[in-house]
N, C-alpha and C positions, 0 to 999 in steps of 0.2 A: 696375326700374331696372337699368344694365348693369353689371358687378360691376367693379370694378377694373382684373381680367386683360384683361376684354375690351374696355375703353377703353384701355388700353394698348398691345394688339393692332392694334387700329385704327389708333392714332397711329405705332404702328412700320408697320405696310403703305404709312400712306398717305405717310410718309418713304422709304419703298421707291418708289413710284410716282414720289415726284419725282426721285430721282434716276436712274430706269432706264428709267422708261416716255419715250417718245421719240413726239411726235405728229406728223406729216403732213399736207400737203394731199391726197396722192394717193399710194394706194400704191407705184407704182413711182419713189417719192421716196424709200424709204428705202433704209438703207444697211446693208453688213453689219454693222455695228457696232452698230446698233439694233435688231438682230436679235436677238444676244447679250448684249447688256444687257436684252432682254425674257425670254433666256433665265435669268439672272443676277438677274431680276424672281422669277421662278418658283420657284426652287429656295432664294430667302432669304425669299420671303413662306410658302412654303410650309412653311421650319422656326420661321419665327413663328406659322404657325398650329398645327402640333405642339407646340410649348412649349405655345402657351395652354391645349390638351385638355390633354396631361398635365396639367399646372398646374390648371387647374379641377380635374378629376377628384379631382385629390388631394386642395385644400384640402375638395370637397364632404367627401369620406372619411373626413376627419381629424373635420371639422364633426359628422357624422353618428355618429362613433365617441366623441365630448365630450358627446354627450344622451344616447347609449345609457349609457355610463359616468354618469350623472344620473339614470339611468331615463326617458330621457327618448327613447324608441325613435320613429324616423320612418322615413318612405318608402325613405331613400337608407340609413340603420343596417341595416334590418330585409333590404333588399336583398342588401346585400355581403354579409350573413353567410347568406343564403341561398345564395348565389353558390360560396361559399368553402366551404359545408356541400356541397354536391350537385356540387361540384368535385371534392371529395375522396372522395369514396361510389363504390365501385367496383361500386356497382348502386343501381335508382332505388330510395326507399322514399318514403314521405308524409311529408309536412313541414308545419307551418302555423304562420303566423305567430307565435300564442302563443306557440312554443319558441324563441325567440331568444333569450329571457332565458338558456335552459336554457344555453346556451352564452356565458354571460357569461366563463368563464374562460379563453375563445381569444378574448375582444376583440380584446387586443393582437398576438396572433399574425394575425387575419384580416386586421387594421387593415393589421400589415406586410406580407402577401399582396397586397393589393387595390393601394398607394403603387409596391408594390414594381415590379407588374405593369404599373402605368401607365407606370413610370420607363421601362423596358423598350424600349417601343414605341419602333420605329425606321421615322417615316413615317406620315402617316394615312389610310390610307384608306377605305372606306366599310368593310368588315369590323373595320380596327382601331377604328376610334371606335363602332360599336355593340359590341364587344367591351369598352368603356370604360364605356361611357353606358349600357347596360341593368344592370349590376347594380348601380347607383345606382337603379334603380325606374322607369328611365323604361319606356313601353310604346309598342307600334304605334300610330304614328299621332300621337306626343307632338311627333315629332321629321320636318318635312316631307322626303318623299320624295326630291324635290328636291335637298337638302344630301347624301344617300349619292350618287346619279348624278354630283355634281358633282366630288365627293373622289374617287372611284373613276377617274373622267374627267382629273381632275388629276394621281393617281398614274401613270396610268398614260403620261399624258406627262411626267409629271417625272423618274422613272427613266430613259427611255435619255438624257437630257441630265444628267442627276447621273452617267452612265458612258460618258460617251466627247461629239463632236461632234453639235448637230444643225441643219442647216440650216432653218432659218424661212422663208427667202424661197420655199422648192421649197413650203411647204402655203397661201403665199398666205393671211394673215392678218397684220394690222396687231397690232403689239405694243400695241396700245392695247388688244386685246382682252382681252389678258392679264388687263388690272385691271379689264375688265370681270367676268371670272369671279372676282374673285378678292371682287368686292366682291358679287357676289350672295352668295356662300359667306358673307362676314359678316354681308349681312342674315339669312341662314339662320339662322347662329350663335347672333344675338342670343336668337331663340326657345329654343335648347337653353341660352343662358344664363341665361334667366329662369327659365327653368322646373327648374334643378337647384339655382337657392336654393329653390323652393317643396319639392323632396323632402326638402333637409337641413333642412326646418324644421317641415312635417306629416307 
């Protein structure tokens, strides 16, 4: 089932959509103005989809930081403090699960590490959300291929229109498209939503 954030998520994109996405019979029917309100699509659904990673990521953290503090150590607890352990080691050594307990007395410190770091994030793209998402536990393959190419794809047209002018009509694409991407990206999503209550929970 989809967690809160990311019915939320949704309901703010697709409030985005109505008011910016601009549909056509043909392309050279639109107008510049629906150009830049596709551009205006982009760059506000896109810091709705950043809130929601950071935001998930965290509450998983916080989740996963309330069992270990229980003894109640899972996928996404046992993760971060692996994360935050071999973050901070200014050389590799062996590590294994068992010892996570050992490090019960930096809970709280890693806890603020991991929130901290999320907060951080300015933009998502396919390096910052696996930056986010693997040391909650997820691994290759949990999380479809698909959702990095699309974020990575998205950043990097979102950027030069977050800094300066950029003409739509010159790449010949229908602002409709926009929320075409934008809604594969949340079926993607849904997948890495499900699947990070299963780590804060086994």
């Amino acid at each position: 089932m989809p967690s809160s954030l990311y019915a939320s998520l949704q309901q703010k994109i697709g409030d985005l959509k109505a008011c910016f996405i601009v549909e056509r019979h043909d392309i050279s029917d639109y107008e510049s103005n629906d150009h830049r309100k596709a551009v205006a699509f982009v760059l506000l659904a896109s810091a709705e989809l950043e809130a929601y990673v950071e935001e998930r990521c965290k509450k998983a953290a916080n989740e996963a930081f309330d069992r270990l503090d229980k003894n109640q150590p899972t996928t996404a607890g046992r993760g971060i403090v692996m994360w935050a352990i071999i973050r901070k080691s200014s050389e590799p050594h062996p590590f294994d699960l068992a010892d996570v307990q050992l490090h019960r007395e930096r809970f709280s410190e890693i806890r603020r590490s991991y929130v901290t770091s999320a907060a951080k994030s300015h933009g998502i793209d396919d390096k910052d959300f696996k930056a986010l998402a693997y040391p909650l536990g997820f691994r290759p393959g949990d999380i479809p291929e698909q959702l990095f190419d699309l974020l990575k794809e998205l950043s990097q047209d979102r950027n030069p229109a977050a800094h300066g002018p950029v003409n739509r009509a010159k790449r010949l694409t229908e602002p409709k498209e926009e929320w075409t991407r934008f809604s594969k990206i949340l079926e993607l999503l849904l997948v890495f939503d499900t699947r990070v209550e299963d780590l804060v929970k086994g």
